[in-house]
C-alpha positions as CSV (number, residue, x, y, z in Angstrom):
1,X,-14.9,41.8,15.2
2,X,-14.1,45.5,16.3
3,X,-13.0,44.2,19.7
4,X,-10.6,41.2,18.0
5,X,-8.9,44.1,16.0
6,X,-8.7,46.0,18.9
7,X,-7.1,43.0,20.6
8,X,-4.3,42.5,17.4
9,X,-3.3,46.3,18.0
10,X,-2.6,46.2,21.5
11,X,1.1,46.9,22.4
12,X,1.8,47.8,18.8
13,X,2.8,51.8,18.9
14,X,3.8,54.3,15.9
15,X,7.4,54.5,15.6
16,X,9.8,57.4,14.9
17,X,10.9,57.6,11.2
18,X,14.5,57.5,11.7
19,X,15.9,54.2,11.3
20,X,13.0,53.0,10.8
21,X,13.5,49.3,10.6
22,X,15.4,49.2,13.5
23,X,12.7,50.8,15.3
24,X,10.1,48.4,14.0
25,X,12.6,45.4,15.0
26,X,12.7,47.1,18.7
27,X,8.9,46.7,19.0
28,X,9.0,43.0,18.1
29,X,11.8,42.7,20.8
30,X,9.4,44.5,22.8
31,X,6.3,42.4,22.1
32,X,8.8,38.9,22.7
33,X,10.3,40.3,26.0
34,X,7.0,41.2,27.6
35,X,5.5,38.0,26.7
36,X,2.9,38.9,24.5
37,X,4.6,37.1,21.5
38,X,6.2,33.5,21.9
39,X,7.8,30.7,19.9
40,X,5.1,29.6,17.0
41,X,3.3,33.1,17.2
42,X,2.4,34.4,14.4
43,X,3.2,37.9,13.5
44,X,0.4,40.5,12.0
45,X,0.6,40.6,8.0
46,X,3.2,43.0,6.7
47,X,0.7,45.6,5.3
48,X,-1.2,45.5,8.9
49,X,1.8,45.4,11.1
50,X,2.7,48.7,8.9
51,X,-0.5,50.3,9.7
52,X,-0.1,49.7,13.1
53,X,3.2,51.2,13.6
54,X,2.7,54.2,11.2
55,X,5.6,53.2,9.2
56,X,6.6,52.1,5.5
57,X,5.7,48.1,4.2
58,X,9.5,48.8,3.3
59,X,10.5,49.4,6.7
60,X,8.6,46.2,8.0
61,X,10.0,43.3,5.2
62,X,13.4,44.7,6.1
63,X,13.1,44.5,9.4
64,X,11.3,40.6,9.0
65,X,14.4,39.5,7.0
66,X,16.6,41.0,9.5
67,X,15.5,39.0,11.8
68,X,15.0,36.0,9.9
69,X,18.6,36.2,9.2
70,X,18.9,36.2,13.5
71,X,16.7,32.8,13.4
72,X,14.2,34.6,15.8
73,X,11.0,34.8,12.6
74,X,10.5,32.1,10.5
75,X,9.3,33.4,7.1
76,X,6.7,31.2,4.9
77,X,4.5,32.2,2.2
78,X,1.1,30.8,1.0
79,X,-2.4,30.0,2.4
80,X,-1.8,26.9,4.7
81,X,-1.7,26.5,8.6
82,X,2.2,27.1,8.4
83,X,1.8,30.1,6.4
84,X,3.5,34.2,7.1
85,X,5.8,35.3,9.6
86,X,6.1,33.5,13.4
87,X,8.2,33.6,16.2
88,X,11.2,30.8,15.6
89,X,12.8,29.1,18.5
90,X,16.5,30.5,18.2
91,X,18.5,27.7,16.6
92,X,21.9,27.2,17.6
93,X,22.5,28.0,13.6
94,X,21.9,31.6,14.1
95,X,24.6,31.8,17.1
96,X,27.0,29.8,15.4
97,X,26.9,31.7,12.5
98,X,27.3,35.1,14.2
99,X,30.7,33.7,16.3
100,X,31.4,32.4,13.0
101,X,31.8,35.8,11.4
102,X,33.4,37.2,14.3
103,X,36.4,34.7,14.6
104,X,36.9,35.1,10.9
105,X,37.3,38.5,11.5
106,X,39.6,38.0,14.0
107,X,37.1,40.4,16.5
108,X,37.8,37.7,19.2
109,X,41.6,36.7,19.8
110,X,42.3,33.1,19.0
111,X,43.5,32.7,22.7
112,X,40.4,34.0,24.3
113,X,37.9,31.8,22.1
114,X,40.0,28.8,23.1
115,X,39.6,29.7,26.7
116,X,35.8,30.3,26.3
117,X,35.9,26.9,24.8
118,X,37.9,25.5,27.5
119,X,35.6,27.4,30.0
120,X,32.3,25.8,28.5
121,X,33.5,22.1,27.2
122,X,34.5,21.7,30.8
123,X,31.2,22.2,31.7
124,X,29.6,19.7,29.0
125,X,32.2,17.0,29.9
126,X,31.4,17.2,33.7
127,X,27.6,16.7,33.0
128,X,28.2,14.5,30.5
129,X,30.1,12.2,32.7
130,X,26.5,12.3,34.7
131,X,23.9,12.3,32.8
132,X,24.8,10.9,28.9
133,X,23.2,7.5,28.6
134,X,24.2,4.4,26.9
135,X,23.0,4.9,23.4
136,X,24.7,8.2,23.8
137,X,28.0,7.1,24.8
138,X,27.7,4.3,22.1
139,X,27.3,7.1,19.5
140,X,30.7,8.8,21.2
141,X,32.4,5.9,20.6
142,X,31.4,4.6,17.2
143,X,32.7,8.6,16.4
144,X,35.9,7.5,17.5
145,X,36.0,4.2,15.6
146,X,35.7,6.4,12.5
147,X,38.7,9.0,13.2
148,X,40.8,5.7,13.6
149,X,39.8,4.9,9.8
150,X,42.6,4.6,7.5
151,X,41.1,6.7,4.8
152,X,40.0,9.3,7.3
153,X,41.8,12.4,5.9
154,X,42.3,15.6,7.6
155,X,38.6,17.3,6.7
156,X,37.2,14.4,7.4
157,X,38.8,13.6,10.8
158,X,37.7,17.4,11.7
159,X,34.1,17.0,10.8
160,X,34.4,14.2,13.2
161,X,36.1,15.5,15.7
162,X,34.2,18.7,15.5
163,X,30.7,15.8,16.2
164,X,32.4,14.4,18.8
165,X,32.8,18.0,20.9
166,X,29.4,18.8,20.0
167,X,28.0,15.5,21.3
168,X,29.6,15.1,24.3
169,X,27.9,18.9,25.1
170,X,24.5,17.7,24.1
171,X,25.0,14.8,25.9
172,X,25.2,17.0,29.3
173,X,21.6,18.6,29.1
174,X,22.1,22.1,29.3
175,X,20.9,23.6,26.2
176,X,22.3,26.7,26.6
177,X,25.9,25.8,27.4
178,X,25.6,22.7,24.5
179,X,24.4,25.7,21.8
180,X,27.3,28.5,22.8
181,X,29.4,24.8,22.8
182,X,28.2,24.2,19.6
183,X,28.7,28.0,18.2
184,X,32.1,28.2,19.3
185,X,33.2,24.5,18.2
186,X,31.9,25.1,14.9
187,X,33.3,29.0,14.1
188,X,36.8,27.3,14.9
189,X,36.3,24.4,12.0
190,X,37.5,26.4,9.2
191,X,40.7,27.8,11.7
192,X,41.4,24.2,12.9
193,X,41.1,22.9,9.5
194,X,43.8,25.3,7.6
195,X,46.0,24.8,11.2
196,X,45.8,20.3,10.1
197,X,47.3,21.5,7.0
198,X,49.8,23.7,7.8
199,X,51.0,21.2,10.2
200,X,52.4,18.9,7.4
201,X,53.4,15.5,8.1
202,X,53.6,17.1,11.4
203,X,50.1,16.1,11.0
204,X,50.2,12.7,11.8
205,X,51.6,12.1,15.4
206,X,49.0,15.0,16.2
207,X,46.5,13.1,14.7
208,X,47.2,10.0,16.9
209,X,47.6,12.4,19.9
210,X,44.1,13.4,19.6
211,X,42.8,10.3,18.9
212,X,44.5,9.1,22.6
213,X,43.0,12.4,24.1
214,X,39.6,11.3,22.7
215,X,39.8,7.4,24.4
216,X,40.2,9.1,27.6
217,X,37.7,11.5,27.8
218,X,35.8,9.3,26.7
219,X,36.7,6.1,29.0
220,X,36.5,9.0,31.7
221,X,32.1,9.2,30.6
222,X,32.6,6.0,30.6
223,X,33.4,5.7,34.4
224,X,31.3,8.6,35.1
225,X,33.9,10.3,36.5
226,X,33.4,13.6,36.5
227,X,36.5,15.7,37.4
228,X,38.2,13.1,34.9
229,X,36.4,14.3,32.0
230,X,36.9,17.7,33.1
231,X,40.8,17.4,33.1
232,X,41.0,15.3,30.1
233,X,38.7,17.8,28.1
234,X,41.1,21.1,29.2
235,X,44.2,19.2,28.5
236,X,43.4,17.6,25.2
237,X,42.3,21.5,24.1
238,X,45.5,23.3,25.3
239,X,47.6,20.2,23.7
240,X,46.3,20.5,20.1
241,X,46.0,24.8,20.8
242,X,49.7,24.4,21.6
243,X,50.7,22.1,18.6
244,X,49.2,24.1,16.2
245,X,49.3,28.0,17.3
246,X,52.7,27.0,19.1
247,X,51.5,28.6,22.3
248,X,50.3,28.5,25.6
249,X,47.2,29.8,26.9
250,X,48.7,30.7,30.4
């Protein structure tokens, strides 16, 4: 028993005092970087982990929720098998919600998250074009069959279109550029939103414009052409950027 306790300390260190939660969230980093914690891990009980690091129980449940809030714990309470605090796999939530904050407080400008956008979607469109399979591209296409719905209003038309994006970068297989995809895509829904209603009855020709762009990136999966995609996936993003912002991105 002496030697299994002896085990759960190792790698766990006293902390200074001074910002202490901090400090007790750079050992967890520390534990996750060298390896010795990993996704469904479970972390030692708050009092313990306390202990351990010479610190408050304060100091530890702040520095949980902290992180919990980053998607990197996953919090439960209770006796069971899925009980206390593990190691989460990052969800694409916790990214999208930090861009999120960031483009609403216009930390990023507008122009360089559409060229990140451009930069990435580029990237999802190519290996799209080579790897998304049937049931994938059916699912593209029945996305577009909705935005060409008469009663598809403009919220509704950019939840779609906002699926569509995200698809197409699941569809390529690289789950890191199809998460900062995703995170980028979704911080710009609110922005693209209030920029469909500001446009008026302006609103409309844009609306069929996009729905065009759409056909062609997506007869260009289709053909598994993948410079085609590429092209159609830039333009179609600097067309609507320029519509609605009334500039160019150079």
């Amino acid at each position: 028993m002496a030697d299994s306790e002896t085990d759960d300390r190792a790698g766990w260190r006293p902390v200074a005092r001074s910002r202490t939660y901090e400090l007790v969230i750079d050992r967890i980093e520390e534990q996750i970087v060298s390896g010795q914690l990993g996704v469904g891990d479970r972390l030692p009980p708050e009092r313990d982990l306390a202990q351990m690091l010479g610190v408050s129980r304060a100091a530890v449940r702040e520095a949980f929720r902290a992180l919990e809030a980053q998607g990197v714990l996953r919090m439960a309470v209770g006796t069971g098998p899925d009980s206390g605090t593990t190691i989460a796999a990052l969800p694409s939530q916790a990214l999208t919600r930090l861009l999120r904050f960031h483009v609403a407080l216009a930390n990023f400008p507008m122009a360089d998250v559409v060229r990140a956008r451009i930069m990435l979607e580029r990237e999802s469109a190519r290996n799209a074009a080579q790897r998304a399979t049937e049931t994938e591209l059916g699912e593209l296409r029945a996305l577009l069959d909705e935005m060409d719905s008469p009663d598809c209003d403009r919220e509704r038309f950019n939840d779609l279109d906002t699926r569509f994006h995200v698809a197409i970068a699941e569809a390529g297989g690289n789950r890191l550029v199809a998460d900062m995809t995703i995170a980028i895509r979704e911080s710009l829904r609110r922005p693209l939103l209030a920029a469909f209603d500001e446009l008026g009855d302006e609103w409309f020709p844009i609306a069929d414009g996009l729905r065009h762009d759409h056909r062609l990136i997506h007869q260009a999966l289709l053909a598994r052409d993948a410079a085609a995609a590429e092209e159609q996936v830039e333009r179609h993003i600097r067309s609507f950027y320029r519509s609605a912002w009334l500039q160019d991105l150079g």
